[in-house]
FIVO-552430 format. One line per 3 residues: number of its first residue (from 1); for each residue x, y, z of N, C-alpha, C. Coordinates in nm, 4 decimals, m for minus. Layout:
NUM) X/Y/Z/X/Y/Z/X/Y/Z; ... .
end
This chain:
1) m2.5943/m1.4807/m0.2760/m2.4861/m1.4349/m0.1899/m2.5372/m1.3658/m0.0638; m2.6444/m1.3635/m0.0217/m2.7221/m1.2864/0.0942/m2.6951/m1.1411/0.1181; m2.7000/m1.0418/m0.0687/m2.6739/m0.9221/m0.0202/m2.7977/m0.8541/m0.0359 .
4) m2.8527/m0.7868/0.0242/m2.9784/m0.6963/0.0248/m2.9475/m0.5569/m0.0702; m3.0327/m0.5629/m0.1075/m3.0278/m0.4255/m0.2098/m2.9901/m0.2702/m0.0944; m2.9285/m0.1942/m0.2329/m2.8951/m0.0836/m0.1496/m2.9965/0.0005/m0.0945 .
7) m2.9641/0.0576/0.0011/m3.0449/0.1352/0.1238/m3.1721/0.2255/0.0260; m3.1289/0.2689/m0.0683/m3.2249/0.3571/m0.1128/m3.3543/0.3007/m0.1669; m3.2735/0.1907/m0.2521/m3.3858/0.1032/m0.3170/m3.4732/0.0351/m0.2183 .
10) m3.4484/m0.0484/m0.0854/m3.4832/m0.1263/m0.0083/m3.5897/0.0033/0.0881; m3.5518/0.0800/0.0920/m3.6525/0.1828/0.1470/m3.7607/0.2076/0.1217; m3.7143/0.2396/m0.0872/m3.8267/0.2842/m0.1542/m3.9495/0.1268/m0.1146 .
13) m3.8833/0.0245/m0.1533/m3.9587/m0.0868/m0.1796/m4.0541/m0.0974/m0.0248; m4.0030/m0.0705/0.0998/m4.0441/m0.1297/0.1630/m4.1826/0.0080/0.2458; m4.1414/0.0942/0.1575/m4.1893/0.2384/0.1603/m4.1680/0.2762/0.3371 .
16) m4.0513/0.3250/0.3259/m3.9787/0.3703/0.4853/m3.8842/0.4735/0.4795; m3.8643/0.5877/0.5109/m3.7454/0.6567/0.4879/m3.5840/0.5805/0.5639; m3.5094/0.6178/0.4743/m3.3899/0.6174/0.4525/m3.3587/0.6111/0.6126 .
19) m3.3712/0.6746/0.6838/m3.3767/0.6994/0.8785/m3.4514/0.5764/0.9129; m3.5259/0.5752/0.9182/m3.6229/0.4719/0.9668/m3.5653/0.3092/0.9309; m3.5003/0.3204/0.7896/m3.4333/0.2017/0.7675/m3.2963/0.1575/0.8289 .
22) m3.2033/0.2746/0.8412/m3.1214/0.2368/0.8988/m3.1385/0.2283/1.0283; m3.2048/0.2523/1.1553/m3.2363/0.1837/1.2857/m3.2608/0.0676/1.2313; m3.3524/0.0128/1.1386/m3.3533/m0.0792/1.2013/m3.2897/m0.2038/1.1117 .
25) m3.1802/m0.1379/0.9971/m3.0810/m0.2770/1.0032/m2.9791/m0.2532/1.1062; m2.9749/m0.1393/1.2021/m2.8620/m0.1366/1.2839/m2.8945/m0.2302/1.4404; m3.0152/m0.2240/1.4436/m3.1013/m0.3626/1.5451/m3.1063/m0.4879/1.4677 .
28) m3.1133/m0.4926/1.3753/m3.0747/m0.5890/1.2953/m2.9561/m0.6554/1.3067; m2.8535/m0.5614/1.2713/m2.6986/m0.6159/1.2558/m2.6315/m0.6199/1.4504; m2.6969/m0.6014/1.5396/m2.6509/m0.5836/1.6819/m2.7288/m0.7773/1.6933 .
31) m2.8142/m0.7564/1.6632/m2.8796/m0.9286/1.6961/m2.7845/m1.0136/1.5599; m2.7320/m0.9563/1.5450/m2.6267/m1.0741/1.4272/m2.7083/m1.1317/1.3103; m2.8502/m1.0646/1.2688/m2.9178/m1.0965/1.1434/m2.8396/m1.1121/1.0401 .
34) m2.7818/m0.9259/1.0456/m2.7309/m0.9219/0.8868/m2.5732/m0.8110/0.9072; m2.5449/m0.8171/0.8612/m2.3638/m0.7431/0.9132/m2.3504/m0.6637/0.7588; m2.2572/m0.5661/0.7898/m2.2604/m0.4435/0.6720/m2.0990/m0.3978/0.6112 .
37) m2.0724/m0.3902/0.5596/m1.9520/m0.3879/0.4836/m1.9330/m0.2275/0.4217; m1.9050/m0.0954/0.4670/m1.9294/0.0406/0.3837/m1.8271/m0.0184/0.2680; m1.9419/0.0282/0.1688/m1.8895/0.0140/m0.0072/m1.8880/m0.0942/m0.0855 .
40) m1.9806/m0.1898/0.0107/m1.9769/m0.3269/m0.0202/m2.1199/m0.3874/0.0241; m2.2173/m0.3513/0.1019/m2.3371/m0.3344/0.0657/m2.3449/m0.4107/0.2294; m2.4709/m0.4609/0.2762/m2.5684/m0.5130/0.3684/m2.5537/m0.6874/0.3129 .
43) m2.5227/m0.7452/0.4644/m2.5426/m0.9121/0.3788/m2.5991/m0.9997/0.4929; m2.7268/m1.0972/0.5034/m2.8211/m1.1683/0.5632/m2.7106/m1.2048/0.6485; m2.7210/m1.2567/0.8161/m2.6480/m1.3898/0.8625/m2.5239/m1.3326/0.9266 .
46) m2.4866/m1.3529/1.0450/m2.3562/m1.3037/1.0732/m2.2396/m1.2593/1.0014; m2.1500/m1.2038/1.0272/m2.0277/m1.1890/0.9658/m1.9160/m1.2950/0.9459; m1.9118/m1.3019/0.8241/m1.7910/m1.4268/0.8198/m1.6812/m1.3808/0.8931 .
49) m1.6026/m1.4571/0.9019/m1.4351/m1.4413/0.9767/m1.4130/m1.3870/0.8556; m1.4011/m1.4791/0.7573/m1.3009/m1.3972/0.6499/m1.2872/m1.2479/0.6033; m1.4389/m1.1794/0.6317/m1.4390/m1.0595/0.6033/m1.4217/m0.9758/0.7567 .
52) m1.3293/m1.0144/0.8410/m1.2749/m0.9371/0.9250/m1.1231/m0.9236/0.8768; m1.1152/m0.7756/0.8443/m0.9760/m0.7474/0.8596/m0.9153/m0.6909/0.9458; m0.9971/m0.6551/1.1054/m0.8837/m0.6336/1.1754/m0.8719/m0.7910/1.3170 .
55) m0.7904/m0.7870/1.3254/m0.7216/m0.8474/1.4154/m0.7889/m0.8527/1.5088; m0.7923/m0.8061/1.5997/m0.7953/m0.7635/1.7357/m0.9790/m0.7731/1.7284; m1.0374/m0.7465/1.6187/m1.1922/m0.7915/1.6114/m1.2107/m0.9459/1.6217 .
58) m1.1213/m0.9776/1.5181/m1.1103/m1.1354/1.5079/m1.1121/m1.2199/1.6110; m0.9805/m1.1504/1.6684/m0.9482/m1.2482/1.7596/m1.0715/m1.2310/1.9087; m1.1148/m1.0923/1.9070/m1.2185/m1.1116/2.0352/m1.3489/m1.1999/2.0179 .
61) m1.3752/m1.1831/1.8663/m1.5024/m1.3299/1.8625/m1.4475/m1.4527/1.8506; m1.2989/m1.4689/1.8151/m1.2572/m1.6302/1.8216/m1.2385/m1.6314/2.0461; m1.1948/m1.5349/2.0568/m1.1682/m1.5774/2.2150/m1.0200/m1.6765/2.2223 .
64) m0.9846/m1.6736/2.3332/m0.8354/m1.6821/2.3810/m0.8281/m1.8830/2.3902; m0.8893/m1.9283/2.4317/m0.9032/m2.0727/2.3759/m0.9793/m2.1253/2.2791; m0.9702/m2.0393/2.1794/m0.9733/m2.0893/2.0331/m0.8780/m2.1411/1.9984 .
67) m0.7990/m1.9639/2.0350/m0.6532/m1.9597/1.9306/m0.5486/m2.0281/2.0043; m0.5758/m2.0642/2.1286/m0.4621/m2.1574/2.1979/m0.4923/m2.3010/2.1103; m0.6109/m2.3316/2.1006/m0.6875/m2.4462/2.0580/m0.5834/m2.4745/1.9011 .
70) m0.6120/m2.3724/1.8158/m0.5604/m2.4085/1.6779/m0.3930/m2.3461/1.6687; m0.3625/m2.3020/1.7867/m0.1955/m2.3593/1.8191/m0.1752/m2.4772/1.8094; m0.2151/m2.4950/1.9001/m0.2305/m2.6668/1.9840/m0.2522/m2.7376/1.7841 .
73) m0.2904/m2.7303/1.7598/m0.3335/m2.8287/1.6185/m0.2184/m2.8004/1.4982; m0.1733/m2.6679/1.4968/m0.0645/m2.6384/1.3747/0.0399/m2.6463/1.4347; 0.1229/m2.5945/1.5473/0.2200/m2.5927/1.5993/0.3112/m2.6709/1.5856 .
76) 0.2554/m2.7996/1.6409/0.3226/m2.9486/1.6090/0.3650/m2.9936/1.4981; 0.2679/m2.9694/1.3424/0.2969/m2.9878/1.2303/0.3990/m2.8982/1.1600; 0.4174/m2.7471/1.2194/0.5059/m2.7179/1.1694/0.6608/m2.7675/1.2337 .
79) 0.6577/m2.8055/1.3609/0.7690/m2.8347/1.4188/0.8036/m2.9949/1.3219; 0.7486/m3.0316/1.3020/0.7612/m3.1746/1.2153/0.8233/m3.1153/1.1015; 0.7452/m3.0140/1.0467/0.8218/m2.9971/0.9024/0.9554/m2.9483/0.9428 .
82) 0.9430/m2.8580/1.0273/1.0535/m2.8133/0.9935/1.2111/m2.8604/1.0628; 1.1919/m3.0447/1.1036/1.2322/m3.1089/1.1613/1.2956/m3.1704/1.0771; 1.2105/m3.1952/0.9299/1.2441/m3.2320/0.8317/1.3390/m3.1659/0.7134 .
85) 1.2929/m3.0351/0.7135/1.2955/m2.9350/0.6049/1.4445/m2.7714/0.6731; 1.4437/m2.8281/0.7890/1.5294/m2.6688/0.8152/1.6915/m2.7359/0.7671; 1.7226/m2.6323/0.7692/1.9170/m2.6399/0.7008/1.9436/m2.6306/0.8489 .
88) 2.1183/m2.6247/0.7977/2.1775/m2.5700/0.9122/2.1863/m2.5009/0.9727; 2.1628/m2.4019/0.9286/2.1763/m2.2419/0.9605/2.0128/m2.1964/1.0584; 1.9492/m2.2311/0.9909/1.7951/m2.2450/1.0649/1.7855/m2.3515/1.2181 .
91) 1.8430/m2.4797/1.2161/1.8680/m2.5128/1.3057/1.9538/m2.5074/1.4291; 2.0754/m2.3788/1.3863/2.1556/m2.3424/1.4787/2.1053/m2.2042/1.5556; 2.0099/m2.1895/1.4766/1.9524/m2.0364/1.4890/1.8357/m2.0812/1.6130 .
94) 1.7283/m2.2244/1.5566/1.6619/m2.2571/1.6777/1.7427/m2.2738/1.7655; 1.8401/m2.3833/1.8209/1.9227/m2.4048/1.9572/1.9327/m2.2718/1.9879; 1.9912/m2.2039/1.9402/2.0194/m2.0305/1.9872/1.8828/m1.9671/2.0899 .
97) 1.7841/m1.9697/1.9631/1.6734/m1.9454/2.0558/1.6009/m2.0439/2.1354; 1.6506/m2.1195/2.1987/1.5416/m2.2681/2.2304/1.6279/m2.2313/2.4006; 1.7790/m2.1856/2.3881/1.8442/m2.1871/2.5297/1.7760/m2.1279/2.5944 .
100) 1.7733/m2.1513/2.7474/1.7514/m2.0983/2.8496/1.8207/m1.9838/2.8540; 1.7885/m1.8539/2.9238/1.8283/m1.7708/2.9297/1.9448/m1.7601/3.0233; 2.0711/m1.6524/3.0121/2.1939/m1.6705/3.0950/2.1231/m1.5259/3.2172 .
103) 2.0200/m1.4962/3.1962/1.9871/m1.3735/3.3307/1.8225/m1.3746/3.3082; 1.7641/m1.3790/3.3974/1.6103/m1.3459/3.4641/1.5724/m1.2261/3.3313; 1.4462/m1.2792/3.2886/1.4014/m1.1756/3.1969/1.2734/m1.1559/3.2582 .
106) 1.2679/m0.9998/3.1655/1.1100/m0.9448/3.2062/1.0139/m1.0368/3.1229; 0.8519/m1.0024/3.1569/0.7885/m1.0937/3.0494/0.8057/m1.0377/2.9156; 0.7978/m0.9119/2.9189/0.8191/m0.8647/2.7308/0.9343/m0.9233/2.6793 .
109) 1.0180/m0.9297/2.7740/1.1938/m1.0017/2.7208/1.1051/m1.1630/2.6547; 1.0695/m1.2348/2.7987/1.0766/m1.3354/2.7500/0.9524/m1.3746/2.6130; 0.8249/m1.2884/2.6415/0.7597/m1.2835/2.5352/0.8031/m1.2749/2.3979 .
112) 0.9167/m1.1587/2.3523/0.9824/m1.1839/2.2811/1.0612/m1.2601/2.1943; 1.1274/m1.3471/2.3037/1.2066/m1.4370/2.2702/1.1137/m1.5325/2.2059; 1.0322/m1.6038/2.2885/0.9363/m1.7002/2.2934/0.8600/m1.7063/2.1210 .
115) 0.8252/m1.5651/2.1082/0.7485/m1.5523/1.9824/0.8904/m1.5739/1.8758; 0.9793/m1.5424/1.8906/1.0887/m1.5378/1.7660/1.1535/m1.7122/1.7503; 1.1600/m1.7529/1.8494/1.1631/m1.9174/1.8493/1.0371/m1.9929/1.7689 .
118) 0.9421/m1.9673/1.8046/0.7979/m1.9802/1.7110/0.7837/m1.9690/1.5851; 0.8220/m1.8121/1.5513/0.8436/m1.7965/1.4329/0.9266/m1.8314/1.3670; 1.0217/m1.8564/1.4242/1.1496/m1.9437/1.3212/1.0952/m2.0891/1.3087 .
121) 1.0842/m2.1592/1.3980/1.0169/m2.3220/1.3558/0.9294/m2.3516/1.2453; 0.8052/m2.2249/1.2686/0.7052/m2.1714/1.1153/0.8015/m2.1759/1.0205; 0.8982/m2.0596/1.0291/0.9396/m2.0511/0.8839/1.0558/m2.1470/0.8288 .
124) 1.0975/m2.2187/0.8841/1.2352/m2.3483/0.8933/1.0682/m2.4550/0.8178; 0.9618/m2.4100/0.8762/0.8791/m2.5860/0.7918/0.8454/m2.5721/0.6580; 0.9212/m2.4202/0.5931/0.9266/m2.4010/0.4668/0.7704/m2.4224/0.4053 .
127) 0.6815/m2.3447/0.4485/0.5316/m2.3814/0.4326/0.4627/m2.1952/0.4142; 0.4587/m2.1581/0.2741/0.4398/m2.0208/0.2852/0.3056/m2.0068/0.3915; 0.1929/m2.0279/0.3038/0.0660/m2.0694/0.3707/0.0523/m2.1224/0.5102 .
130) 0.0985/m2.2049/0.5792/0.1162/m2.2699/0.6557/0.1663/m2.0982/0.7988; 0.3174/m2.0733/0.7407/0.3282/m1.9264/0.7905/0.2413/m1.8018/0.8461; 0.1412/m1.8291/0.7159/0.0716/m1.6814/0.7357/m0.0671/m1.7516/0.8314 .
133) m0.1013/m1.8848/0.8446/m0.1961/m1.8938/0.9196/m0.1137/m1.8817/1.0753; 0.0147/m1.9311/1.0790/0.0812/m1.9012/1.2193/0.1101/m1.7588/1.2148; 0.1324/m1.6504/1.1155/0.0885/m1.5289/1.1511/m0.0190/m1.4539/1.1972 .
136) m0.1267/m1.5149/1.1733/m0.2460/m1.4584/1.2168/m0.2647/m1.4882/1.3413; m0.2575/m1.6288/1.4161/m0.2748/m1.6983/1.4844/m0.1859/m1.6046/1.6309; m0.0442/m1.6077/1.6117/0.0259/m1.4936/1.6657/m0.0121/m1.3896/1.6822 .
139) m0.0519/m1.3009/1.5765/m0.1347/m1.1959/1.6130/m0.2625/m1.1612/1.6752; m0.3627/m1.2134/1.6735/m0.4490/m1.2415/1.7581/m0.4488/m1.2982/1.8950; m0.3252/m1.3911/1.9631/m0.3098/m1.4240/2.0834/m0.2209/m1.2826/2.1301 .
142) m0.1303/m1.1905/2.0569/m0.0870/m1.1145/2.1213/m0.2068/m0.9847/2.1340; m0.3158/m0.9978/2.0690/m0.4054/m0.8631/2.0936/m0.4854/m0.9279/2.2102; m0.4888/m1.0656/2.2637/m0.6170/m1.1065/2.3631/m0.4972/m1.0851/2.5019 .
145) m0.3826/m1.1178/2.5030/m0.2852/m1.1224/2.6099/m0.2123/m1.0260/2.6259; m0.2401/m0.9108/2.5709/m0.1364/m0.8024/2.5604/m0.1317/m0.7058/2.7209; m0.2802/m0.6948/2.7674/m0.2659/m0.6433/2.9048/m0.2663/m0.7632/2.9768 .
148) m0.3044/m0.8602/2.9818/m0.2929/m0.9549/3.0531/m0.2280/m0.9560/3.1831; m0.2956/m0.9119/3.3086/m0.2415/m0.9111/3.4381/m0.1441/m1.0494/3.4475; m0.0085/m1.0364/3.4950/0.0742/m1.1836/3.5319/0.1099/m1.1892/3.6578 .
151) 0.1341/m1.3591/3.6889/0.1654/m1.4071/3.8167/0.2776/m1.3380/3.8869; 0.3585/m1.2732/3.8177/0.4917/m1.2630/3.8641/0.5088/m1.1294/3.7788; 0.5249/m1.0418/3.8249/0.5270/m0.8739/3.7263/0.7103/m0.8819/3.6884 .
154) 0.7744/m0.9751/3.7893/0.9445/m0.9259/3.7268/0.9591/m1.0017/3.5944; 0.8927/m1.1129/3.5964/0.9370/m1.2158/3.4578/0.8785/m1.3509/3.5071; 0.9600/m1.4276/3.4089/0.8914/m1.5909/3.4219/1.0252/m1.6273/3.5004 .
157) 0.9557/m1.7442/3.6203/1.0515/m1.7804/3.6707/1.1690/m1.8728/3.6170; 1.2832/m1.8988/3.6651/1.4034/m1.9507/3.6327/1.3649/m2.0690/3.5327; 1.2658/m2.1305/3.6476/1.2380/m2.2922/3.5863/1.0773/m2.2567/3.4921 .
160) 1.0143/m2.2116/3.4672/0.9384/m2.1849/3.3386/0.9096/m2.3110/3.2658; 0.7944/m2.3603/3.2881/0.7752/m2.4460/3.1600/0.8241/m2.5041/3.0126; 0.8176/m2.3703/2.9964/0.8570/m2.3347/2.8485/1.0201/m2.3745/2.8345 .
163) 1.0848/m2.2974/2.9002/1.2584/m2.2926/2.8440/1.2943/m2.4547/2.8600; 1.2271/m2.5613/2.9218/1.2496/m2.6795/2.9034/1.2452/m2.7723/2.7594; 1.0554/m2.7084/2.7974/0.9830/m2.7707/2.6293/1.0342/m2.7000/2.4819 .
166) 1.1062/m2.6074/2.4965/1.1538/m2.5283/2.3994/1.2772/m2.5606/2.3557; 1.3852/m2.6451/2.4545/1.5014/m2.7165/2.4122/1.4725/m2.8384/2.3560; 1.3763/m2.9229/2.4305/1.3079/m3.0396/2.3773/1.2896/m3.0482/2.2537 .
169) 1.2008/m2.9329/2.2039/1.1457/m2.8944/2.0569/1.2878/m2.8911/1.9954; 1.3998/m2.7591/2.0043/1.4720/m2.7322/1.9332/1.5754/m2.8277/1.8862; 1.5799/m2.9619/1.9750/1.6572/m3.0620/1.9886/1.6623/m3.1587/1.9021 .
end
């Protein structure tokens, strides 16, 4: 499993104090040798993704066209399912959110909106799993875009990309 024995033992063995060892798995773990887990020990080889639990770490080593990238790849499939799979009530709920807006929104307005249309299509493709990878996926594009300087500080304009492709979808 590439875990190195604990600090004390690996010291004794390598006859180094306890100080001396930790510099240098901490030059170690900065060149991406070996990555450290408190309460869970020292392990050879970069850090897996999986053992990142925060977010906002995640998403800065995946980077912002990753996670556009594996949009781009699930997005579609859930809009299929749930093309297939939503009721009525789920599909009146997309049109609802898919309209164009009746007044100029700010970007948090329309950010808002945008993400709750999203998330309903996820959850209409009736795919638990499927969900929680479009939860993560969401969360990590909102920690890389969250200051994100924009073209236009009042909102997205009238005609917007989106409020087109978003009736299209909901349609």
């Amino acid at each position: 499993d590439g875990q190195l024995p604990p600090e004390r033992v690996l010291a004794a063995a390598l006859g180094v104090s306890r100080a001396e060892l930790r510099k240098a798995l901490s030059a170690m773990e900065a060149e991406g040798q070996i990555w450290r887990h408190v309460g869970k020990g020292t392990f050879l080889g970069a850090r897996p993704l999986a053992a990142t639990g925060d977010v906002a770490q995640l998403a800065a080593r995946a980077g912002l066209p990753d996670v556009m990238a594996a949009r781009l790849v699930l997005e579609p499939q859930l809009a299929a399912l749930a093309a297939a799979r939503a009721d009525a009530a789920q599909r009146a709920a997309l049109l609802a959110l898919a309209r164009p807006p009746a007044r100029p929104l700010s970007w948090r307005e329309f950010e808002s909106q945008d993400a709750a249309l999203h998330r309903a299509i996820a959850e209409a493709a009736g795919n638990l799993s499927l969900l929680h990878v479009f939860d993560l996926l969401a969360a990590m594009r909102r920690a890389l875009t969250w200051s994100r300087p924009r073209p236009r500080p009042e909102g997205p304009p009238p005609d917007h990309h989106s409020f087109a492709e978003h009736g299209r979808i909901a349609a």
